[in-house]
N, C-alpha and C positions, 0 to 999 in steps of 0.2 A: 325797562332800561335799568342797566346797575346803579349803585349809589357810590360806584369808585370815584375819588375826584382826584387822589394823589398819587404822584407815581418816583418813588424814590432810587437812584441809580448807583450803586456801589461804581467807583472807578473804574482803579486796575485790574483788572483779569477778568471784568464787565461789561463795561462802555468799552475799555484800553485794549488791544493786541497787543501781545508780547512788544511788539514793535515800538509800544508809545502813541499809536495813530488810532484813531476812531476810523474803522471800514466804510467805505460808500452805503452797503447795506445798513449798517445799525445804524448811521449817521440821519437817513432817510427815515428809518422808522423810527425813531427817536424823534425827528421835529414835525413826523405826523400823528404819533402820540399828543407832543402838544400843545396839539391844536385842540387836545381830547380831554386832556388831564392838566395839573401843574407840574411841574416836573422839575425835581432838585437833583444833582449831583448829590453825592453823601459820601464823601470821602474822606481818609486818612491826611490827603494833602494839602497843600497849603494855596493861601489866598490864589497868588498869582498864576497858577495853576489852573485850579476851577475858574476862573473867570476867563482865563484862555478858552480852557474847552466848552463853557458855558456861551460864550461867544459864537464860538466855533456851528454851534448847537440852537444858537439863536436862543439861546434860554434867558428870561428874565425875573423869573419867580427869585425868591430867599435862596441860595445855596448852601451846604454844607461841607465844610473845611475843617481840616483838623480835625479830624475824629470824632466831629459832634461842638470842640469847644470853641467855634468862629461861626456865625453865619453870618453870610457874605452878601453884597447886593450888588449882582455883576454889571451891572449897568453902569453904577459909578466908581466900582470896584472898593468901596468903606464897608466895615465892618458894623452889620445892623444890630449885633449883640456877641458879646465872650465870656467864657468862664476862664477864669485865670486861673494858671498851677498853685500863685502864690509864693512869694521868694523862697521861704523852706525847703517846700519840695521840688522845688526848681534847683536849688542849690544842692539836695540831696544824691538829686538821678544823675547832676552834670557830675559831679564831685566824681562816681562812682565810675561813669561813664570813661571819665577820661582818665581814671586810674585803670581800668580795663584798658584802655586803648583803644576800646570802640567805637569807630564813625558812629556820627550822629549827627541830625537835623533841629535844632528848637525853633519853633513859631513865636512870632506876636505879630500884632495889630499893622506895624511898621514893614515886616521884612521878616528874615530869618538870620539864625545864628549857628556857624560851621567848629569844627575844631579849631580851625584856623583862624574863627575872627578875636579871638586871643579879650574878647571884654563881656561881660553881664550886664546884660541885657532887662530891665524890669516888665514887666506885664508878660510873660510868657505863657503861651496857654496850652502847647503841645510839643511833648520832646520825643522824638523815636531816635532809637538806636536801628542803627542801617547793618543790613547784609551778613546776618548772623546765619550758620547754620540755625536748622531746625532743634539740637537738643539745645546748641547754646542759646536762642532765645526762650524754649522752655527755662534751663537755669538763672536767669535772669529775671521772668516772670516769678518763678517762685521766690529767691531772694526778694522781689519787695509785695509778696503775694502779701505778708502783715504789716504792711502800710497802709493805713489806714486813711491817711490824704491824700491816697493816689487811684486812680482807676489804670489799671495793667491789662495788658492783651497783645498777643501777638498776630502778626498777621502776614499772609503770604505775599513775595514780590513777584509776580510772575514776570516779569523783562528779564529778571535772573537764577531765578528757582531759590534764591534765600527765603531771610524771613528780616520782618522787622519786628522791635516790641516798643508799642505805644504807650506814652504817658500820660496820663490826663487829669485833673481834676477827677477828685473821688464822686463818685455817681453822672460823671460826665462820659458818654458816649454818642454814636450814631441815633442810638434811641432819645437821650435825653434832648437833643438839636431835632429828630423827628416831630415827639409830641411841641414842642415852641415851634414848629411851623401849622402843624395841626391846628393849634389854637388860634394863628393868624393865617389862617385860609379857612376858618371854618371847618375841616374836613374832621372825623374822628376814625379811631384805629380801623374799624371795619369798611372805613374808605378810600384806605392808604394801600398800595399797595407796594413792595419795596424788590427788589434784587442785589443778589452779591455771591461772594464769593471765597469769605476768609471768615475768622471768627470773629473779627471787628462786626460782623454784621451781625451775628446773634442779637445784640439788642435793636437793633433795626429793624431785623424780624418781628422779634417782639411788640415792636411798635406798628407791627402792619396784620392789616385783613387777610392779605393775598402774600404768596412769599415764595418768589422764583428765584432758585439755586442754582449757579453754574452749575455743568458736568465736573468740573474740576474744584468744587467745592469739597471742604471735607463734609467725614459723613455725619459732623453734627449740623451741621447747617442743613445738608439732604434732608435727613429725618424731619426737620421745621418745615421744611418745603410744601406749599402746595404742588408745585411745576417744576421738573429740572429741566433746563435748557441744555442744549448741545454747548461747547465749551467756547471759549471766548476765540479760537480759530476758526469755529465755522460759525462764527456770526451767532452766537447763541441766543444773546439780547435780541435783537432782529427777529431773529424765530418766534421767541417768549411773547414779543410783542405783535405779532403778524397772526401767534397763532391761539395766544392766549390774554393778551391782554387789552387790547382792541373787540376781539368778539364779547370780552367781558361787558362791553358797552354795547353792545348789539351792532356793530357795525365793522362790514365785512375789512378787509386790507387788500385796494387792488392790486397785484402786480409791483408794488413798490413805487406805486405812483402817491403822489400828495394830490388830497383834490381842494 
């Protein structure tokens, strides 16, 4: 029998349909996983979020929010560890943000902060800028590529074919919230195994054994693949899980039944 114990789930364009909905099929193979594995959401979004769809999922392992720098305990919905941006650089990206004029999302521990809510907020730990074309969040990524207190990446929205670019704490990503769960499950990289679908997940990958790639991934993320899935329309995750990640444990998947 394998030595996988963890099974890590990129969001949107992953677990999520275009739609915002988790499918009857992956929803299915997802809480028969499990039963099999521990299993964390690893997303870019924020608390209230994942703990919906963690819910939703029956999930009660650690979750992962905010790009790596929230994990979450959906059970009670508090925040069981954060890496903070730090007012600086907090103060930096917003500054720039809203002299661009670009929507934007900031996280903390509490709630979240819009253009709109007009005040400064402390302990912030993730700021995306929303709905960028693809080169303008490349030029934005480059602009604070020599920041040095920040961790920069963009990432795909598939509900509307933009892009967003995430802020984080410098060496804070998916990877770095992976291995802090690693440590508190016991499990290490060769028995993680992860999914996604954007570049946010490269360090994710990196923090995993096994590493299934949407269809709709780019092609850096393929090339890291162990498995690409069919794309998040035809149930990819689902597939990935039915056909590859369950027999990794020696155990068949029937029919879409839970036993």
């Amino acid at each position: 029998m394998s030595g996988y114990t963890l099974l890590l789930l990129d969001l949107d364009g992953t677990l999520l349909g275009r739609d915002g909905t988790i499918s009857p099929r992956v929803a299915n193979a997802v809480r028969w996983a499990s039963e099999r594995f521990t299993v964390s959401i690893a997303t870019g979004r924020e608390i209230q979020d994942v703990r919906c769809f963690a819910g939703e999922l029956g999930l009660t392992a650690p979750q992962i929010c905010d790009n790596g720098a929230l994990i979450l305990d959906p059970t009670t919905g508090s925040p069981l560890f954060t890496w903070p941006l730090g007012d600086g650089p907090s103060s930096a990206v917003l500054e720039r943000l809203q002299g661009l004029g670009t929507d934007y999302i900031a996280t903390h521990p509490g709630g979240t902060l819009r253009p709109s809510s007009g005040s400064w907020v402390e302990g912030l730990v993730r700021i995306s800028a929303l709905d960028l074309p693809e080169d303008g969040a490349d030029r934005l990524v480059d602009e604070f590529a020599s920041n040095t207190d920040l961790e920069v990446v963009k990432a795909s929205l598939p509900y509307n074919g933009l892009w967003a670019v995430d802020f984080t704490r410098a060496g804070v990503n998916k990877g770095t919230a992976a291995r802090w769960l690693q440590e508190r499950t016991g499990a290490n990289v060769s028995q993680t195994i992860s999914a996604g679908d954007s570049y946010n997940d490269v360090p994710l990958f990196q923090a995993s054994g096994h590493r299934i790639a949407m269809a709709d991934a780019p092609e850096e993320l393929k090339i890291m693949a162990d498995f690409v899935a069919p794309s998040v329309d035809e149930d990819g995750l689902a597939v990935a899980i039915e056909d590859l990640a369950l027999p990794l444990l020696g155990i068949p998947y029937r029919d879409g039944l839970v036993e």
